[in-house]
C-alpha positions, 0 to 999 in steps of 0.5 A: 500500500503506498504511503498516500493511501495509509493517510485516507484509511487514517482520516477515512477510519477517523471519519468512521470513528473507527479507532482500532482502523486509526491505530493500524496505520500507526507503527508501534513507534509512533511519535505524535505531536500537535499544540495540545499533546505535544510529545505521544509515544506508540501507545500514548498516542494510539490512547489518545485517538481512542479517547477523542473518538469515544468521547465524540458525539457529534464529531465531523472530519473532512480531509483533503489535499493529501500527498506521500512521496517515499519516506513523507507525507502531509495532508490538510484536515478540518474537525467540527464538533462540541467541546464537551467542558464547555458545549461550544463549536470548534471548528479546527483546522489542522495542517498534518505531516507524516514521516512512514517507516514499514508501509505505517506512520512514524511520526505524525505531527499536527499544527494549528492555531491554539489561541483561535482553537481557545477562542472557540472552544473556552470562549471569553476565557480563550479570547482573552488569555488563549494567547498566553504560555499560561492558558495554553499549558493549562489546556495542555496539562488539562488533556494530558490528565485526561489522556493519563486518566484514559489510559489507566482505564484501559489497561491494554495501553499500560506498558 
C-alpha cells in the first residue's frame, strides 16, 4: 500500500470513528505531536485517538489535499464538533505531516492555531488569555490528565 493511501484509511477510519482502523496505520513507534499533546509515544498516542473518538458525539472530519512521496507525507484536515467542558463549536483546522517507516506512520505531527482553537472552544476565557504560555499549558496539562486518566482505564495501553 503506498504511503498516500495509509493517510485516507487514517482520516477515512477517523471519519468512521473507527479507532482500532486509526491505530493500524500507526507503527508501534509512533511519535505524535500537535499544540495540545505535544510529545505521544506508540501507545500514548494510539490512547489518545481512542479517547477523542469515544468521547465524540457529534464529531465531523473532512480531509483533503493529501500527498506521500517515499519516506513523507502531509495532508490538510478540518474537525467540527462540541467541546464537551464547555458545549461550544470548534471548528479546527489542522495542517498534518507524516514521516512512514514499514508501509505505517512514524511520526505524525499536527499544527494549528491554539489561541483561535481557545477562542472557540473556552470562549471569553480563550479570547482573552488563549494567547498566553499560561492558558495554553493549562489546556495542555488539562488533556494530558485526561489522556493519563484514559489510559489507566484501559489497561491494554499500560506498558
Amino acid at each position: 500500500m503506498d504511503n498516500a493511501q495509509v493517510i485516507k484509511n487514517f482520516y477515512q477510519a477517523f471519519q468512521n470513528k473507527d479507532w482500532e482502523a486509526m491505530q493500524k496505520c500507526y507503527h508501534h513507534e509512533v511519535h505524535f505531536s500537535d499544540p495540545v499533546f505535544p510529545h505521544l509515544h506508540g501507545q500514548q498516542a494510539k490512547a489518545m485517538w481512542h479517547m477523542l473518538v469515544a468521547a465524540s458525539t457529534d464529531l465531523k472530519i473532512t480531509f483533503s489535499n493529501v500527498t506521500a512521496h517515499d519516506d513523507r507525507g502531509s495532508c490538510h484536515w478540518e474537525a467540527e464538533y462540541t467541546f464537551s467542558k464547555t458545549g461550544r463549536l470548534v471548528h479546527n483546522a489542522i495542517k498534518a505531516e507524516f514521516e512512514f517507516k514499514d508501509g505505517r506512520i512514524i511520526r505524525h505531527t499536527d499544527s494549528f492555531d491554539l489561541w483561535k482553537w481557545s477562542k472557540m472552544a473556552l470562549g471569553i476565557s480563550g479570547i482573552l488569555l488563549g494567547w498566553s504560555p499560561f492558558m495554553k499549558q493549562k489546556i495542555r496539562t488539562m488533556a494530558g490528565q485526561n489522556l493519563h486518566n484514559f489510559i489507566a482505564k484501559n489497561t491494554s495501553y499500560q506498558s
